[in-house]
C-alpha positions as CSV (number, residue, x, y, z in Angstrom):
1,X,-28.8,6.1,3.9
2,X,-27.8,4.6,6.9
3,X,-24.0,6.4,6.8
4,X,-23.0,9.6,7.7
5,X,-19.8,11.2,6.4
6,X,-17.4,12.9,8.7
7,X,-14.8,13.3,6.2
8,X,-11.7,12.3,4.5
9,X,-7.8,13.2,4.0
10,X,-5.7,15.1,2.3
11,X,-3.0,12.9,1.7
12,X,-3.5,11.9,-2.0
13,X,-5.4,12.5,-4.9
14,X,-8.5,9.8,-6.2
15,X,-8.1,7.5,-8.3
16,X,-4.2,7.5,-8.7
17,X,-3.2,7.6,-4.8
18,X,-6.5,5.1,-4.0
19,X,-4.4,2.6,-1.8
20,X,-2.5,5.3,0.4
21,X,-5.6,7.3,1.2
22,X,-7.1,4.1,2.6
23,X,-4.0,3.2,4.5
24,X,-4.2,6.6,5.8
25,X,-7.6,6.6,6.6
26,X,-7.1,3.3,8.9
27,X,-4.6,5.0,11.1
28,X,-7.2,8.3,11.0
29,X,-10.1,5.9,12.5
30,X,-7.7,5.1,15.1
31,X,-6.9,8.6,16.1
32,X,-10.7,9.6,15.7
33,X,-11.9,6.9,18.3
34,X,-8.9,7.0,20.7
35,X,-9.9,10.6,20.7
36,X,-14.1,10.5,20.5
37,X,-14.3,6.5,22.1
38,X,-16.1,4.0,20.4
39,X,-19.2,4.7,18.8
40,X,-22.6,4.3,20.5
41,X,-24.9,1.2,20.6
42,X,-26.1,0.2,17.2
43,X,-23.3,2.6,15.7
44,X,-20.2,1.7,14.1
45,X,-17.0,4.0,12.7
46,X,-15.3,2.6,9.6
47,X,-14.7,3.6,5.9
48,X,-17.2,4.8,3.3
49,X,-17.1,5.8,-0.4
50,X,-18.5,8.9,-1.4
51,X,-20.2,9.6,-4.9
52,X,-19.1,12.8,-6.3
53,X,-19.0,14.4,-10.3
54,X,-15.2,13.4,-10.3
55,X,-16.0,9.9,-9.4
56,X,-15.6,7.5,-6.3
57,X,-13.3,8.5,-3.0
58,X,-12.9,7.0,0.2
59,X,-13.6,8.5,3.6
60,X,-14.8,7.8,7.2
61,X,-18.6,7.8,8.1
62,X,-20.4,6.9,10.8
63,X,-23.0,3.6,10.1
64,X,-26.0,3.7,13.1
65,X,-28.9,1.2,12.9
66,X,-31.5,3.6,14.2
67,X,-31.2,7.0,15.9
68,X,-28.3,9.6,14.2
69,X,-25.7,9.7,16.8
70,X,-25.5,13.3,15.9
71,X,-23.3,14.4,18.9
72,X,-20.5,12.1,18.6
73,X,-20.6,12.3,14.9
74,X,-19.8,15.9,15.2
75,X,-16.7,15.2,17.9
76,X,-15.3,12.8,15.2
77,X,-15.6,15.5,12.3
78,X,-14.1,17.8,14.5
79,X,-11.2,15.3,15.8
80,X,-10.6,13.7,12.2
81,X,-9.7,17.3,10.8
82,X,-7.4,18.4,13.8
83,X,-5.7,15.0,12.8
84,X,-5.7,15.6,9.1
85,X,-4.5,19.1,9.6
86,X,-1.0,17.8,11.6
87,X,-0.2,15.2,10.3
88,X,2.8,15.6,7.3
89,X,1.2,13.1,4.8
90,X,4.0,13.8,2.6
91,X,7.0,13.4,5.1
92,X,4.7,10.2,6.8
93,X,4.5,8.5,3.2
94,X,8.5,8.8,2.4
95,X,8.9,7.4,5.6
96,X,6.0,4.5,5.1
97,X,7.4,3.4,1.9
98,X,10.9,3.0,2.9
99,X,10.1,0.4,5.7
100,X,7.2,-1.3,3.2
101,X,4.6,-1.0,6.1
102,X,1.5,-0.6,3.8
103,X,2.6,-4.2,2.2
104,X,2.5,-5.9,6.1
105,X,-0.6,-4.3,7.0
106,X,-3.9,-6.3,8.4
107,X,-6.8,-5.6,8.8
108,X,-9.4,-7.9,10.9
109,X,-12.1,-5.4,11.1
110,X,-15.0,-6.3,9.0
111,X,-18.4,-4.1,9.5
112,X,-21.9,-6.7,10.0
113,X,-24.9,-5.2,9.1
114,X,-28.6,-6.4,9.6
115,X,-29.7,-8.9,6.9
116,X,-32.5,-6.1,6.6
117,X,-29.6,-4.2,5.1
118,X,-27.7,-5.9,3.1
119,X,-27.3,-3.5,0.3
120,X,-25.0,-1.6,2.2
121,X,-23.0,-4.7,3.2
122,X,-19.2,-5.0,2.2
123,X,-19.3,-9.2,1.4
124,X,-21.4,-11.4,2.0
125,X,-22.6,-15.2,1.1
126,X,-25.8,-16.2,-0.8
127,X,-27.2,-19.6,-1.1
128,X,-29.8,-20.3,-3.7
129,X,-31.7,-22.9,-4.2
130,X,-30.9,-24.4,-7.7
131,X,-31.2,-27.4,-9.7
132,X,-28.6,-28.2,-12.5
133,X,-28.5,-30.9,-14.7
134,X,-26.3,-32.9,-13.0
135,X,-28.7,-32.6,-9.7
136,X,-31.1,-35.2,-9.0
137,X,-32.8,-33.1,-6.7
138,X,-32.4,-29.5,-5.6
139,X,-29.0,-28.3,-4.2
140,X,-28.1,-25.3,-2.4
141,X,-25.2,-23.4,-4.2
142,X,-23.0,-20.6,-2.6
143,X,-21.7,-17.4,-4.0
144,X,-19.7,-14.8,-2.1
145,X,-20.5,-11.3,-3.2
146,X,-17.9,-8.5,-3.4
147,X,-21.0,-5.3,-2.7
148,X,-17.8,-2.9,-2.7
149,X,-16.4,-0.5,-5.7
150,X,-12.8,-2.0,-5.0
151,X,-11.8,-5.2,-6.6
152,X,-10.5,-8.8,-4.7
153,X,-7.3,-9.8,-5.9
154,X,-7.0,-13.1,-4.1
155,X,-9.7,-15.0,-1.6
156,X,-9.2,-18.3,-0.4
157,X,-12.1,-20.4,1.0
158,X,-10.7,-22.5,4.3
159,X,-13.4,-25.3,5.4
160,X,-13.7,-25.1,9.5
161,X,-11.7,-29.1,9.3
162,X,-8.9,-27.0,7.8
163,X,-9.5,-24.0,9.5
164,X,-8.3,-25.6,13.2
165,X,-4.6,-26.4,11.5
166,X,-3.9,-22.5,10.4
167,X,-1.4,-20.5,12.9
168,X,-2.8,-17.2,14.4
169,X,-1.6,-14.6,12.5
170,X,-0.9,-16.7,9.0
171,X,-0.5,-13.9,5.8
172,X,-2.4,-14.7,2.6
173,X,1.2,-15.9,1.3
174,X,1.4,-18.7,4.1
175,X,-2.3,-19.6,3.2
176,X,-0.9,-20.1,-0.3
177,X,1.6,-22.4,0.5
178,X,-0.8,-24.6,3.1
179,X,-3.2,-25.0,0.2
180,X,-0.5,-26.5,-2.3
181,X,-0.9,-29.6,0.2
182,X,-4.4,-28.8,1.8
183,X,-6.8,-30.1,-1.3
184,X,-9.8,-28.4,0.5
185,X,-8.4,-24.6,0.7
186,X,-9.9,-23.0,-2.5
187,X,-8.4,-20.1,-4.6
188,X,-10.5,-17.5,-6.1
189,X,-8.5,-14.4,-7.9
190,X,-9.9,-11.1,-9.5
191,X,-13.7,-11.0,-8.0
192,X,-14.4,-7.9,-9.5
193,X,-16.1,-4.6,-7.7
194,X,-19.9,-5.6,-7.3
195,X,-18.8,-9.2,-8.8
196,X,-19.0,-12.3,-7.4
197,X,-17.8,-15.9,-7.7
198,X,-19.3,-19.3,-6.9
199,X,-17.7,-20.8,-4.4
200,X,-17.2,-24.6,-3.6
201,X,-19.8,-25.1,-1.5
202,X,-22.9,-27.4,-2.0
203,X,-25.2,-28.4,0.4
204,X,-28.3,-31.1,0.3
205,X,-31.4,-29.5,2.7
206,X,-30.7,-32.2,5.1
207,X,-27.6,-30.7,6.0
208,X,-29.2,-27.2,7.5
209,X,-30.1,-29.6,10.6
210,X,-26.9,-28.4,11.8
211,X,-24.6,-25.3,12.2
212,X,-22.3,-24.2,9.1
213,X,-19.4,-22.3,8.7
214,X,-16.9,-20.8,6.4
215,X,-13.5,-19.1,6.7
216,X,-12.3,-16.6,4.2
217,X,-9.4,-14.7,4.1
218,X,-8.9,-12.1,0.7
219,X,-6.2,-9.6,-0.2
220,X,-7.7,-6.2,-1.5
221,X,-5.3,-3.0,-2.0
222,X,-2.8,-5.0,-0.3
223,X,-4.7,-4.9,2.8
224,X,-5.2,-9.1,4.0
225,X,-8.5,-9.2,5.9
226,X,-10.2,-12.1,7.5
227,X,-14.0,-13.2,7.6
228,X,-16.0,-15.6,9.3
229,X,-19.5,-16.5,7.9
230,X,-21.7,-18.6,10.5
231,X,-24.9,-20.3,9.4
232,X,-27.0,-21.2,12.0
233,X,-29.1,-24.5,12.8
234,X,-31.7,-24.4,10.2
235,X,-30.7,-21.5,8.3
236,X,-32.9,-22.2,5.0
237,X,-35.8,-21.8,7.5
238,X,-35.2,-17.6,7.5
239,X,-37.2,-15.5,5.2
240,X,-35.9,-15.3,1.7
241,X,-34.5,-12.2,0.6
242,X,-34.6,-10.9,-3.0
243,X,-32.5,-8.0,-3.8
244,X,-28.9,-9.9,-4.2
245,X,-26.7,-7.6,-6.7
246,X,-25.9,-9.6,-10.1
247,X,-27.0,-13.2,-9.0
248,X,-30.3,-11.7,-9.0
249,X,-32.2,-14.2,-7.6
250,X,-34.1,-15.4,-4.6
251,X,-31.5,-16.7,-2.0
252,X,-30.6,-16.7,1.6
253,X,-28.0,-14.4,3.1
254,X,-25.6,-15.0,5.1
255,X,-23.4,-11.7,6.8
256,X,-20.1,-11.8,8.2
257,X,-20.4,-12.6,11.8
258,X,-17.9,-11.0,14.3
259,X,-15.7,-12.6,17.6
């Protein structure tokens, strides 16, 4: 596997304190690179899950494309347990909770892997080629994919026409309200753990002559992130790829793409 763990925190207990111990493991990734720097080339520091006999937990691993940065993977384990072991989780959460933080918290940070590895991939987009019954020739239908073990509780879909009329820094709740007079903003609402929807998005193969894109911004845990999905000039033109979970067909993948 392309992650190494470095660890978690000891602020809660799986599954019951789930949301806290990934709030907490936000601000840890913070300490951890302030401390180690950011990670080498073709490396990335973000949040895992873990398989263990009690289940599913959340920590902070270490993604690299090629070599194991094995030296600063070692300065983060070592800098994410002098955090763990001074911070008062107890005393921080009392404090947390009374001035509703975790609700107003963002996160923009989405981790892009290589279409080579798209199994370890958080979302991502899949066109396949289909024809329905209403299609009088082949169309090309979307479908985001949630490839995490934590559900989606609300994604909505901005087209870039819309996309130019949102304010920097717009919550899911303002995005909500724009779409009650925006017709083109679609909602989607409980995409499962390894689920996916279809989204509105069809396209004729005359369209991949030029660039696409699609906005999406979801709420999961409470925490609002945002994602950008760019499909370049002639994207159909790329080499099929065959191991899309649950759609489970031939399609081509599109990954988040980062600014």
């Amino acid at each position: 596997m392309p992650w190494e763990s470095i660890g978690s925190i000891s602020s809660g207990n799986m599954p019951h304190d789930e949301a806290w111990i990934v709030w907490g493991l936000h601000i840890a990734k913070k300490y951890v690179e302030l401390v180690c720097g950011k990670p080498p080339e073709g490396s990335s520091l973000d949040i895992m899950w873990e398989d263990s006999d009690l289940g599913n937990y959340p920590a902070l691993g270490v993604w690299f494309e090629f070599n194991q940065p094995s030296e600063y993977i070692n300065h983060c384990e070592n800098a994410l347990h002098v955090f763990d072991a001074s911070v008062s989780w107890s005393d921080l959460k009392s404090h947390i909770e009374g001035k509703n933080f975790i609700d107003k918290k963002k996160d923009h940070y989405i981790h892009r892997n290589k279409t080579t590895d798209i199994k370890n991939a958080e979302y991502f987009i899949v066109l396949c080629e289909e024809q329905r019954k209403q299609d009088s020739v082949p169309m090309y239908y979307g479908y985001f994919i949630n490839n995490t073990l934590m559900p989606i509780d609300i994604m909505l879909e901005i087209p870039p026409a819309t996309f130019t009329k949102i304010k920097l820094g717009s919550t899911i709740n303002d995005l909500i309200n724009i779409s009650l007079k925006e017709k083109s903003i679609n909602l989607y609402e409980n995409i499962p753990p390894r689920g996916y929807v279809e989204l509105n998005m069809i396209y004729f193969e005359w369209e991949f002559d030029f660039s696409n894109t699609r906005h999406l911004f979801l709420q999961t845990l409470k925490v609002e992130k945002y994602i950008n999905f760019y499909m370049g000039k002639y994207f159909i033109s790329q080499k099929k790829i065959d191991c899309i979970p649950i759609v489970n067909r031939d399609g081509y993948v599109c990954l988040p793409t980062l600014f």
